[in-house]
DRENTORKOL-3810 file (N, C-alpha, C; in nm, 4 decimals):
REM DRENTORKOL-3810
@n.u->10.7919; n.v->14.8697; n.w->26.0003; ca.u->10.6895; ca.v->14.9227; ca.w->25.9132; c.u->10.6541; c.v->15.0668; c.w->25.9510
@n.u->10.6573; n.v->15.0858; n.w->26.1015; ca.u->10.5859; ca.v->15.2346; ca.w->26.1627; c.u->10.7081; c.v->15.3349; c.w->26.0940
@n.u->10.8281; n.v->15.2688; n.w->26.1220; ca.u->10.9682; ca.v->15.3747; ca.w->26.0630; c.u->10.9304; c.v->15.4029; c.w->25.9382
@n.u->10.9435; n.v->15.3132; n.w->25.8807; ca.u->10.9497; ca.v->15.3322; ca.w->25.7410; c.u->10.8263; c.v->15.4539; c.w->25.6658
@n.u->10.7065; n.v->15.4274; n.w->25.7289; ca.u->10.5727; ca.v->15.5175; ca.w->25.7450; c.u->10.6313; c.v->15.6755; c.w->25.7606
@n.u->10.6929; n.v->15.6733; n.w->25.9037; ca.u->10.7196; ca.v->15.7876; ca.w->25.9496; c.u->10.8322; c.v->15.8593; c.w->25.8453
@n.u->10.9179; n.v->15.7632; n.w->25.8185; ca.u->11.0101; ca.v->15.8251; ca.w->25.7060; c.u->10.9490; c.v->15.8450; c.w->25.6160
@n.u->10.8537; n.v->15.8368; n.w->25.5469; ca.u->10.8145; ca.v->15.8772; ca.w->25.4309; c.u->10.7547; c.v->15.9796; c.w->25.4587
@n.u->10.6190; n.v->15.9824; n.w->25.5435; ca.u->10.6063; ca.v->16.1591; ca.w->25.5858; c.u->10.6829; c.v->16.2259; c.w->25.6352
@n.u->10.8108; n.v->16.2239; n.w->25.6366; ca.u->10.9183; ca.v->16.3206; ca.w->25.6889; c.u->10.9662; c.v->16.3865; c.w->25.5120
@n.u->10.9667; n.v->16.2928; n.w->25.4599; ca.u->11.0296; ca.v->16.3333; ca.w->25.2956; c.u->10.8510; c.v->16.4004; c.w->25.2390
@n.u->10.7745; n.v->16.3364; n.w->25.2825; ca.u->10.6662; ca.v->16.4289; ca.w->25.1937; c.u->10.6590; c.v->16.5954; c.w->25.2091
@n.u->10.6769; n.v->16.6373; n.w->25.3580; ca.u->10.6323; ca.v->16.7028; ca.w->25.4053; c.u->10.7509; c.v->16.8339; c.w->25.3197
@n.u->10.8615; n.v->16.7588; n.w->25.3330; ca.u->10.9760; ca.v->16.8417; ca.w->25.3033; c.u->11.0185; c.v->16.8420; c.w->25.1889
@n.u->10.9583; n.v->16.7687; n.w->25.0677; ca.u->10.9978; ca.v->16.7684; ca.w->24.9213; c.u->10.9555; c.v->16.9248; c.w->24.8781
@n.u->10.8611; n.v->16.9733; n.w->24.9221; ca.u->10.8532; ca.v->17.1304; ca.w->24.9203; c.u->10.8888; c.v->17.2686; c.w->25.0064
@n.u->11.0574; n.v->17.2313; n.w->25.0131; ca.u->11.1125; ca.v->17.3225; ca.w->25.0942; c.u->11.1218; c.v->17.4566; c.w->25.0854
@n.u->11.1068; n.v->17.5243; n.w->24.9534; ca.u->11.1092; ca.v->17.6816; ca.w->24.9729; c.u->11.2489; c.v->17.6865; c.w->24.9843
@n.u->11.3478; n.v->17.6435; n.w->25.0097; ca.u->11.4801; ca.v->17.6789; ca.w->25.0181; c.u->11.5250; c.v->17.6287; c.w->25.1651
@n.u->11.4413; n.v->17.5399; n.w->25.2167; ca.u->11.4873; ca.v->17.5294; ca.w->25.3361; c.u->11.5853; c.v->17.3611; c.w->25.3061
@n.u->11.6932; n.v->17.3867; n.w->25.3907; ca.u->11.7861; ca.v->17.2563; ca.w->25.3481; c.u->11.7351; c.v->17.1662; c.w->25.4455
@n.u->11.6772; n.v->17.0486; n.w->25.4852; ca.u->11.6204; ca.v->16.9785; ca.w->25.5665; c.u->11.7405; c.v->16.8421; c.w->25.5499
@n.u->11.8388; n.v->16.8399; n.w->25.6359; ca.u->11.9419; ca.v->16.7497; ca.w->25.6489; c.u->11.9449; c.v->16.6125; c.w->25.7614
@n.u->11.8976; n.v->16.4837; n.w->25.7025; ca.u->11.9479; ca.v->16.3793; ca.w->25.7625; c.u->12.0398; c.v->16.3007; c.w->25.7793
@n.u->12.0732; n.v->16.2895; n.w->25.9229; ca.u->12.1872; ca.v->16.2629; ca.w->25.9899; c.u->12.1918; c.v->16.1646; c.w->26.1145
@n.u->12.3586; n.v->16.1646; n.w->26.1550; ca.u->12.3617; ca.v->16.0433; ca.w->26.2714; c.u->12.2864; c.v->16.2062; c.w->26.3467
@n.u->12.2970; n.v->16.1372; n.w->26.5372; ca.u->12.2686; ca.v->16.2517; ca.w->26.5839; c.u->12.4181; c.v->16.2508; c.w->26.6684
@n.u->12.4869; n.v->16.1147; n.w->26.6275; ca.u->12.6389; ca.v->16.1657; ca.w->26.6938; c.u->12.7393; c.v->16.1741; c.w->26.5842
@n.u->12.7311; n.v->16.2605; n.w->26.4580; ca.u->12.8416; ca.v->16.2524; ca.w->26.3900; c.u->12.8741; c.v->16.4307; c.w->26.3893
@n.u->12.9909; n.v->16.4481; n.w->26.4277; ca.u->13.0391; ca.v->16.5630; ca.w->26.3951; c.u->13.0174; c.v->16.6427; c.w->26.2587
@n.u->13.0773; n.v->16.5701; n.w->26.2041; ca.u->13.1354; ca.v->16.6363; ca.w->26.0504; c.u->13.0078; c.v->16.6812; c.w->26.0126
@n.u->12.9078; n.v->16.6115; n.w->26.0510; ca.u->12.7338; ca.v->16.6429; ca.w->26.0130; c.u->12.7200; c.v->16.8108; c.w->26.0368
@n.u->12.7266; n.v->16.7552; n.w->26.1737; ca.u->12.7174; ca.v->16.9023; ca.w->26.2525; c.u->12.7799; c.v->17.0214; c.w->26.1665
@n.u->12.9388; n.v->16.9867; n.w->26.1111; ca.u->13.0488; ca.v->17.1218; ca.w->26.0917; c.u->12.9641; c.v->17.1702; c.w->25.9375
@n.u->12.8854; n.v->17.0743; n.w->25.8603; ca.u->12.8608; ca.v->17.0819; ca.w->25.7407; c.u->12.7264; c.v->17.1813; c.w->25.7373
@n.u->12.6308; n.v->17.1481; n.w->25.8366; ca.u->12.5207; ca.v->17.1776; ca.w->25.8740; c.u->12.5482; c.v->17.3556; c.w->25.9088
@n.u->12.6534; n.v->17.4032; n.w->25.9736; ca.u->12.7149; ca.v->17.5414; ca.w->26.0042; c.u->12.7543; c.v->17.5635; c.w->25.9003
@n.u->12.8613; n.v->17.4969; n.w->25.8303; ca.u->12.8965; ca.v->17.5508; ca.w->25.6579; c.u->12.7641; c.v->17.6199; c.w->25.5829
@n.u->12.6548; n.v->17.5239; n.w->25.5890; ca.u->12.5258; ca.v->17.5358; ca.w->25.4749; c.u->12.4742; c.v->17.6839; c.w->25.5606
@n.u->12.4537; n.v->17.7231; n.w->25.7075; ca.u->12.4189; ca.v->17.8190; ca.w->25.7480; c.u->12.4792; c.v->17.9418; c.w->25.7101
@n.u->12.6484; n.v->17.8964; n.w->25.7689; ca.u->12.7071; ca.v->18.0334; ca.w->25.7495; c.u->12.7099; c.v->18.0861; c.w->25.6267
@n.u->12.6561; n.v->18.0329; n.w->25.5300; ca.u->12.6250; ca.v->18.0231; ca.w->25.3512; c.u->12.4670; c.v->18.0995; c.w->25.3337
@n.u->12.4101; n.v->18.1605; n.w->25.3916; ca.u->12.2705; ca.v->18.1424; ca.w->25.4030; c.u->12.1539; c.v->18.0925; c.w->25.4004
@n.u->12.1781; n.v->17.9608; n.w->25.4364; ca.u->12.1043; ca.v->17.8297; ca.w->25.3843; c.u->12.0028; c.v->17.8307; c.w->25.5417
@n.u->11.8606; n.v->17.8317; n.w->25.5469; ca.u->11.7910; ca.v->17.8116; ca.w->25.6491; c.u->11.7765; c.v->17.6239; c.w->25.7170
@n.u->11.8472; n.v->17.5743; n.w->25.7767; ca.u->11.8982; ca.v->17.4328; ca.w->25.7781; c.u->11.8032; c.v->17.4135; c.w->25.8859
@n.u->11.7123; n.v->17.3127; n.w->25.8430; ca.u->11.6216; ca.v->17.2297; ca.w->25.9802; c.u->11.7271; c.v->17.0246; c.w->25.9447
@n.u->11.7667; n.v->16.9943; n.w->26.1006; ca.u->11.8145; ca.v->16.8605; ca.w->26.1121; c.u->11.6823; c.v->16.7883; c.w->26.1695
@n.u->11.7161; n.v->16.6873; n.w->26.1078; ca.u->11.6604; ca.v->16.5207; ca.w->26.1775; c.u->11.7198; c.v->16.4449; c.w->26.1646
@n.u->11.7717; n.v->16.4047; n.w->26.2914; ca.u->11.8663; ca.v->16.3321; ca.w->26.3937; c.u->11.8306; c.v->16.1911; c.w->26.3702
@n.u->11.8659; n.v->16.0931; n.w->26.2850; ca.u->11.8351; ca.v->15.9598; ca.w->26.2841; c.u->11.9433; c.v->15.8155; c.w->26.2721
@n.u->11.9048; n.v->15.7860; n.w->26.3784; ca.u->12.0180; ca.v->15.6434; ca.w->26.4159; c.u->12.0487; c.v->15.5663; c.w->26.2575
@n.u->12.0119; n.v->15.5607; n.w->26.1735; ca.u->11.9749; ca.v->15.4834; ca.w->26.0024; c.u->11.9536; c.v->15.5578; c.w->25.9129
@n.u->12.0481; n.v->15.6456; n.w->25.8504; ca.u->11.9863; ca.v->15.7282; ca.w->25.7925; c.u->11.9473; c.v->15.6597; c.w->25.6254
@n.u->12.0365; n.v->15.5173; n.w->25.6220; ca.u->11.9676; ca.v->15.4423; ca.w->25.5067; c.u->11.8523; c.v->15.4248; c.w->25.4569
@n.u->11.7269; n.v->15.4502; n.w->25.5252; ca.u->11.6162; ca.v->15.4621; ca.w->25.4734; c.u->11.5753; c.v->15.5713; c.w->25.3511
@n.u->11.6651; n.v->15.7230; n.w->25.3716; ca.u->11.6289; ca.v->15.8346; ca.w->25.3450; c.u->11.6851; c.v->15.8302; c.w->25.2051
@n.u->11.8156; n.v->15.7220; n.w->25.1937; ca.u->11.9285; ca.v->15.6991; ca.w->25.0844; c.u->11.8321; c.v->15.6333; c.w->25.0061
@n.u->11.7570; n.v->15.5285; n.w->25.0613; ca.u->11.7114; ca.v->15.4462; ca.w->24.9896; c.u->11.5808; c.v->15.4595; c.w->24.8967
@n.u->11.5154; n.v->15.5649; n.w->24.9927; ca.u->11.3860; ca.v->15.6421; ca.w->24.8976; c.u->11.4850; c.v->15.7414; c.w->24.8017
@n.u->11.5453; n.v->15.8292; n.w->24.8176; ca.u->11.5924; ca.v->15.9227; ca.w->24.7750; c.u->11.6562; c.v->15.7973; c.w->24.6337
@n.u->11.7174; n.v->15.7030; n.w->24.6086; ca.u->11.7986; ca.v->15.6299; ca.w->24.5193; c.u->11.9323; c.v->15.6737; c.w->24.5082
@n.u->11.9620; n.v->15.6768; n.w->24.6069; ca.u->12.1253; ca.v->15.7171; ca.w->24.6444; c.u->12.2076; c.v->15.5673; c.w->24.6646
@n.u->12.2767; n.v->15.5477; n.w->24.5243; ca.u->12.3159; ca.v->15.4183; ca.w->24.5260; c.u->12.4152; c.v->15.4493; c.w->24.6310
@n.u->12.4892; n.v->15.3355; n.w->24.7250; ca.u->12.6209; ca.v->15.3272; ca.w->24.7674; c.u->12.7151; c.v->15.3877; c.w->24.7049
@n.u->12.7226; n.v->15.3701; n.w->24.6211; ca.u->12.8810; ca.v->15.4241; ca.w->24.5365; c.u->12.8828; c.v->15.5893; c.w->24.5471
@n.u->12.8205; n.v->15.6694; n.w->24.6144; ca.u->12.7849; ca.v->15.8161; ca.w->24.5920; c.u->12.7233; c.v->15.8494; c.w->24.7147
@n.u->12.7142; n.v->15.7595; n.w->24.8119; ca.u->12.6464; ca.v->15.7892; ca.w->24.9689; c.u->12.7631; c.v->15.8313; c.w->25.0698
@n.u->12.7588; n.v->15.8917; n.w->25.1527; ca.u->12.8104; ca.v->15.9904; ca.w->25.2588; c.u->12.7079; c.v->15.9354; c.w->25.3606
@n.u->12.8129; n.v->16.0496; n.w->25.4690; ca.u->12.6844; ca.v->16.0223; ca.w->25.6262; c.u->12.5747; c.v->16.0605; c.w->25.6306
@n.u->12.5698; n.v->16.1918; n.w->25.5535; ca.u->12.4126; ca.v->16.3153; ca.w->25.5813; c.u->12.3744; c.v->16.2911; c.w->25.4226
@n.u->12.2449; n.v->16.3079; n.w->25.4422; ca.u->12.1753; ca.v->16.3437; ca.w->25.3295; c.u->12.0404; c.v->16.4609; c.w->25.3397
@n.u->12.0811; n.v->16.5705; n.w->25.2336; ca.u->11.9517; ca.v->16.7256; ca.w->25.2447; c.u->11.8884; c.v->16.6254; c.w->25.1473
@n.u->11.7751; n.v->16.7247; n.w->25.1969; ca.u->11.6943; ca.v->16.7379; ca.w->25.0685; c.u->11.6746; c.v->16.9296; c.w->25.0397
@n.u->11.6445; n.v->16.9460; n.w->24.9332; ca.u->11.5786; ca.v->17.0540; ca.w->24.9106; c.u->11.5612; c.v->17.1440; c.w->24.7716
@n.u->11.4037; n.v->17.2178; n.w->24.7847; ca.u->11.3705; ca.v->17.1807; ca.w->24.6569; c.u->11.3238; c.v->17.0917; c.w->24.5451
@n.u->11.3201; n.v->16.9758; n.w->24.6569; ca.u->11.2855; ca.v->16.8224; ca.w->24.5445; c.u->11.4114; c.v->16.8287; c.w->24.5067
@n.u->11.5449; n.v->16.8565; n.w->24.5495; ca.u->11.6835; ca.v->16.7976; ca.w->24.4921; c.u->11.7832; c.v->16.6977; c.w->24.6160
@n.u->11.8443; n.v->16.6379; n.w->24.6091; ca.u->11.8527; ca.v->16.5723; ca.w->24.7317; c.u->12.0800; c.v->16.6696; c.w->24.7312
@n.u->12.0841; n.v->16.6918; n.w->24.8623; ca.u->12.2279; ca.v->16.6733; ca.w->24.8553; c.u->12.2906; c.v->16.5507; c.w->24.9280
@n.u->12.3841; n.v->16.5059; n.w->24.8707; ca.u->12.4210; ca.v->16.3376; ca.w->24.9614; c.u->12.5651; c.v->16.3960; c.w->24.9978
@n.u->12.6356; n.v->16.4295; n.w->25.1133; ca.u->12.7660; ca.v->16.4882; ca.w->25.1730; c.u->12.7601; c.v->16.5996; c.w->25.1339
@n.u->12.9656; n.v->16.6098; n.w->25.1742; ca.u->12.9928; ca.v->16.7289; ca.w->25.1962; c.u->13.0224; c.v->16.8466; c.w->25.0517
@n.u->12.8971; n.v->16.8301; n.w->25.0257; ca.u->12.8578; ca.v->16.9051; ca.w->24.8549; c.u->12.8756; c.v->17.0677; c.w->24.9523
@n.u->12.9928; n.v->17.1638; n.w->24.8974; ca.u->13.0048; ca.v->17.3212; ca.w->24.9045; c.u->12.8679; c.v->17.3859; c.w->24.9205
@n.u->12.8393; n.v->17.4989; n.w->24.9659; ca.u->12.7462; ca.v->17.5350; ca.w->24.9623; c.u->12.7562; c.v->17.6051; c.w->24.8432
@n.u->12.8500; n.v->17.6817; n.w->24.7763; ca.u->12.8459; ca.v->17.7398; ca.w->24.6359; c.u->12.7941; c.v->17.6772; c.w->24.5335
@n.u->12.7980; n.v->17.4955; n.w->24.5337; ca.u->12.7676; ca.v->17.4125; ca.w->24.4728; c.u->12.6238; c.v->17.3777; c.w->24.4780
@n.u->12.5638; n.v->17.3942; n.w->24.5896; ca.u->12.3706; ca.v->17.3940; ca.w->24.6158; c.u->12.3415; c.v->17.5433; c.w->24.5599
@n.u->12.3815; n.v->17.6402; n.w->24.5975; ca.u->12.3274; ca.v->17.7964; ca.w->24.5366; c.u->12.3086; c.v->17.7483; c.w->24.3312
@n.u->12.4356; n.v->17.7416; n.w->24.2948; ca.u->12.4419; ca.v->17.7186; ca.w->24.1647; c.u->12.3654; c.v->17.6120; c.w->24.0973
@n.u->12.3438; n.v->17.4968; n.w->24.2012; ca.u->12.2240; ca.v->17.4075; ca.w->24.1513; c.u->12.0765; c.v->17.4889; c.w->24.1375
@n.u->12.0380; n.v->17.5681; n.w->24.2735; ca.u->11.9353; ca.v->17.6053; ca.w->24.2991; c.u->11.9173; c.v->17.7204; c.w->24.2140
@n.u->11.9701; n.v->17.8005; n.w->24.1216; ca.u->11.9574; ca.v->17.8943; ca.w->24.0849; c.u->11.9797; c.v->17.8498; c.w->23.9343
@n.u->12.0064; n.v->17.7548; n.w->23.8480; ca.u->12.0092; ca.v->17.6736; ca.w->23.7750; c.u->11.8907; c.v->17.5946; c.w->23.7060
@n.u->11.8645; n.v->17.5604; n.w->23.8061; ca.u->11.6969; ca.v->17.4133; ca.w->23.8390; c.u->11.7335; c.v->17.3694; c.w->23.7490
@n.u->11.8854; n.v->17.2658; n.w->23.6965; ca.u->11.8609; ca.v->17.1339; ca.w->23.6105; c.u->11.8260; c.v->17.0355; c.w->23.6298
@n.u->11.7847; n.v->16.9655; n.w->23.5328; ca.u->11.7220; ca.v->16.8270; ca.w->23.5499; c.u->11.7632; c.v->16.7392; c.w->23.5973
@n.u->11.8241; n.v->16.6635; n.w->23.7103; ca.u->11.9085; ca.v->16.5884; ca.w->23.7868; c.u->11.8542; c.v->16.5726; c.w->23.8969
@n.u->11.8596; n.v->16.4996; n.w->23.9988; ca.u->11.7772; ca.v->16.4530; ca.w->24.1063; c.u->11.8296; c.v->16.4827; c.w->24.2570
@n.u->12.0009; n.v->16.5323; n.w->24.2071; ca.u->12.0780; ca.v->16.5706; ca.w->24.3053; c.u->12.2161; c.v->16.6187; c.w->24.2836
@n.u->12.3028; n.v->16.6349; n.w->24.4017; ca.u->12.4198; ca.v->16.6468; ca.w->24.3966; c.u->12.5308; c.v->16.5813; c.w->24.5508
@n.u->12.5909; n.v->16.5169; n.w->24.4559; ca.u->12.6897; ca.v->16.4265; ca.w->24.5758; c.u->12.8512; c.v->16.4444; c.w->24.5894
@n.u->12.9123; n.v->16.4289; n.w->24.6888; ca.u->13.0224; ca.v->16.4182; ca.w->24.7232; c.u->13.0626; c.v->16.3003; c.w->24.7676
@n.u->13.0989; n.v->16.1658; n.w->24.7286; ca.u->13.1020; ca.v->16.0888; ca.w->24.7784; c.u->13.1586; c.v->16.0200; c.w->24.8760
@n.u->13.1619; n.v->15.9376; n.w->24.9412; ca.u->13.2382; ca.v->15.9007; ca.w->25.0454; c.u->13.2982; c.v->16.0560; c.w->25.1789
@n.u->13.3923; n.v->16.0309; n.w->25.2021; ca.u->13.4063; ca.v->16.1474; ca.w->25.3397; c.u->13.5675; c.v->16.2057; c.w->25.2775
@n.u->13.5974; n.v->16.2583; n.w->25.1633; ca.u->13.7448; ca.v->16.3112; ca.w->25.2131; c.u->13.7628; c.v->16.4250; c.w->25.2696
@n.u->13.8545; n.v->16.4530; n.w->25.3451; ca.u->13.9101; ca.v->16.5326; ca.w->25.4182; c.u->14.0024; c.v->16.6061; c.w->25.3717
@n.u->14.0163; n.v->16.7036; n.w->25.4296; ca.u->14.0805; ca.v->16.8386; ca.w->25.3327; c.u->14.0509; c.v->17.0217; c.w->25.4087
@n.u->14.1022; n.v->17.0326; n.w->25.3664; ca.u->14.0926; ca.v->17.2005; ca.w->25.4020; c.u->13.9837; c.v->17.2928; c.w->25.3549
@n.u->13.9614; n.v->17.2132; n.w->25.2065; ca.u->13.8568; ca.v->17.2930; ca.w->25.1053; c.u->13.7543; c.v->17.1953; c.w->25.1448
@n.u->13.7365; n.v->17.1041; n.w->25.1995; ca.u->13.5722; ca.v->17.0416; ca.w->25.2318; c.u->13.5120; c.v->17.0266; c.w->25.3444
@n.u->13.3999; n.v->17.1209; n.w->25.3061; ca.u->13.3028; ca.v->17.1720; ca.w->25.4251; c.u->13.2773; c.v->17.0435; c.w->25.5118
@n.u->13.3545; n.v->17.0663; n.w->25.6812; ca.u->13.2445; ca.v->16.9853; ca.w->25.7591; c.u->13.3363; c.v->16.8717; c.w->25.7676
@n.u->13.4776; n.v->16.8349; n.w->25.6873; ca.u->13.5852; ca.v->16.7680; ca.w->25.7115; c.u->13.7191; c.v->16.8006; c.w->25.7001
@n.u->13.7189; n.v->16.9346; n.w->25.7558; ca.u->13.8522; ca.v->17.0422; ca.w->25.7168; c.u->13.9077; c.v->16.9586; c.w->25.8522
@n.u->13.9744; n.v->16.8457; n.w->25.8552; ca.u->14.0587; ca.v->16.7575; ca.w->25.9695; c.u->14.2172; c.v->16.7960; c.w->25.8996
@n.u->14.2278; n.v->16.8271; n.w->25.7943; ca.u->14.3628; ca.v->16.8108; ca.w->25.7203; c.u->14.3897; c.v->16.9643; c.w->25.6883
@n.u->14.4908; n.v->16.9666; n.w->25.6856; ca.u->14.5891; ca.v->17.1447; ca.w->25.6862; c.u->14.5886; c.v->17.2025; c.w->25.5254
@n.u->14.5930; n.v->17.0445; n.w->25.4267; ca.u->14.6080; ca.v->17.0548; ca.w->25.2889; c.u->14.4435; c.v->17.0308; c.w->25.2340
@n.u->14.4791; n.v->17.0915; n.w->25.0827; ca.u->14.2638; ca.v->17.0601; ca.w->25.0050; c.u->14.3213; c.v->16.9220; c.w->24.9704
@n.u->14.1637; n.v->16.8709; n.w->24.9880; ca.u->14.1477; ca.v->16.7555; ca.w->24.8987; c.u->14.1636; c.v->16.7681; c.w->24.7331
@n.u->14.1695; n.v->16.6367; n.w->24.6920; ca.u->14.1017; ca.v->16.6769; ca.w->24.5841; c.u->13.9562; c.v->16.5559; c.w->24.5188
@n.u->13.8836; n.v->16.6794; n.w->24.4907; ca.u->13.7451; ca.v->16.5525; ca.w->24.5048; c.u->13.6270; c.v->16.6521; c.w->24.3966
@n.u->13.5400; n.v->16.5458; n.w->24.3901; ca.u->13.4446; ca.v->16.5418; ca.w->24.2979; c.u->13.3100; c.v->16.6272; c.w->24.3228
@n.u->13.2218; n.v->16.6958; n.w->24.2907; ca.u->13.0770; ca.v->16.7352; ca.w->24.3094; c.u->13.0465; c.v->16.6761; c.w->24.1656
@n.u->12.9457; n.v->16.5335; n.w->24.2109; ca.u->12.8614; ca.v->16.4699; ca.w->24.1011; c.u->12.7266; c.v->16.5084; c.w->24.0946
@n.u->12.7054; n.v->16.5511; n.w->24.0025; ca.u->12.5558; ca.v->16.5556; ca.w->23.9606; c.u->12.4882; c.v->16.4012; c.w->23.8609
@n.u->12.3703; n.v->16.3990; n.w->23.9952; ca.u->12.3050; ca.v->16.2331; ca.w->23.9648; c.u->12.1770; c.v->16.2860; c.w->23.8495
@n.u->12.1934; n.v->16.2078; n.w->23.7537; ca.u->12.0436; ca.v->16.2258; ca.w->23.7015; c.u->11.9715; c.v->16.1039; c.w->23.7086
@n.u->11.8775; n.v->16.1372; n.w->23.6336; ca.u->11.7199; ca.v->16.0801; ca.w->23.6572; c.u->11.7712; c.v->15.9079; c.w->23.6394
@n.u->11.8461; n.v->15.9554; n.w->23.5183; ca.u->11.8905; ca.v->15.8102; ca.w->23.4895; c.u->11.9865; c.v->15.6932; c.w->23.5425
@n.u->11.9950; n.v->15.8060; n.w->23.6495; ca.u->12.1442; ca.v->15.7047; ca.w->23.6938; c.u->12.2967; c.v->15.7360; c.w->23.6865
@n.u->12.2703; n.v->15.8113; n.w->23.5684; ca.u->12.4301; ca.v->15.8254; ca.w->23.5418; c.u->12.4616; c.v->16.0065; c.w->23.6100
@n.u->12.6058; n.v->15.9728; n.w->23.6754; ca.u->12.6890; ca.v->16.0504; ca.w->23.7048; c.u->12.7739; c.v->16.1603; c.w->23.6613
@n.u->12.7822; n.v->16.2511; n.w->23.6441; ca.u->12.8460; ca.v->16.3768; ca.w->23.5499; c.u->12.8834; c.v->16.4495; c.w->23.6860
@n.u->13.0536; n.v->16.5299; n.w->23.6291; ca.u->13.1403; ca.v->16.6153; ca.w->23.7238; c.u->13.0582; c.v->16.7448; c.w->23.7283
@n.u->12.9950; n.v->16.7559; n.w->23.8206; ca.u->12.9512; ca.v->16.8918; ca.w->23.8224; c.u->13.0918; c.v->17.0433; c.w->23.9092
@n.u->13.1432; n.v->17.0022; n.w->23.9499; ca.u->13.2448; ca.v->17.0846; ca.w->23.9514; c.u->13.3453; c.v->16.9932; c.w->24.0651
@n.u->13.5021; n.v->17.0241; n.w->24.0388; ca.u->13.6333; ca.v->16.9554; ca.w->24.0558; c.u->13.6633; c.v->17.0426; c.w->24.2097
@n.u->13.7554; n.v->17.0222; n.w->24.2549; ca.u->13.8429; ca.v->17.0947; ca.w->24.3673; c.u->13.9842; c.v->17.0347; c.w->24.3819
@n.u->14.0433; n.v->17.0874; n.w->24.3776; ca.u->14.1743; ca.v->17.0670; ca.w->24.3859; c.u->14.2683; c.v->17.0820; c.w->24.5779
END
């Protein structure tokens, strides 16, 4: 019950970020880490919180399974769920459409994706934009 408390004033506090990317994570997953430097070296001001479960944050946020990753931002009142480009948060943020977020789902690996460049070749993979309603739309492809 105290978690769950504490998680929610962690999302209150930060639903009004100003631009700051506020990213929850394992506190032992790499790729977190490489993604977290991607969003910086991008100019993104990145505050982490390090959490053993980060399912709680999925679960307020309404980040079904089918579209969940390891890390989840918030910012802006928009949530990012993975390894979403940082070109792909600028263009959201400079945009402000009506959608609740933007996801990358699951973990592929690739050359072109931030934070899982393990592979020499690009992936090829999805940036979904979630709306209010649920439903899923390609917000931009990678090859």
């Amino acid at each position: 019950m105290y978690r769950l408390i504490f998680t929610l004033l962690l999302l209150s506090f930060n639903l009004f970020s100003n631009n700051k990317l506020v990213v929850y994570m394992s506190p032992t997953c790499g790729c977190c880490t490489y993604w977290v430097k991607h969003m910086e070296e991008n100019g993104f001001s990145v505050e982490t919180v390090k959490l053993n479960n980060v399912d709680s944050i999925k679960m307020i946020n309404k980040i079904s399974p089918q579209i969940s990753s390891c890390h989840t931002g918030i910012i802006d009142g928009y949530f990012v769920e993975g390894h979403v480009p940082a070109k792909d948060v600028k263009k959201m943020l400079s945009l402000r459409p009506k959608i609740r977020g933007l996801a990358v789902p699951g973990m592929p690996a690739g050359s072109n994706v931030p934070g899982m460049e393990t592979k020499n070749t690009p992936a090829k993979y999805d940036v979904l934009s979630i709306e209010f309603n649920g439903i899923n739309k390609i917000w931009s492809q990678y090859k």
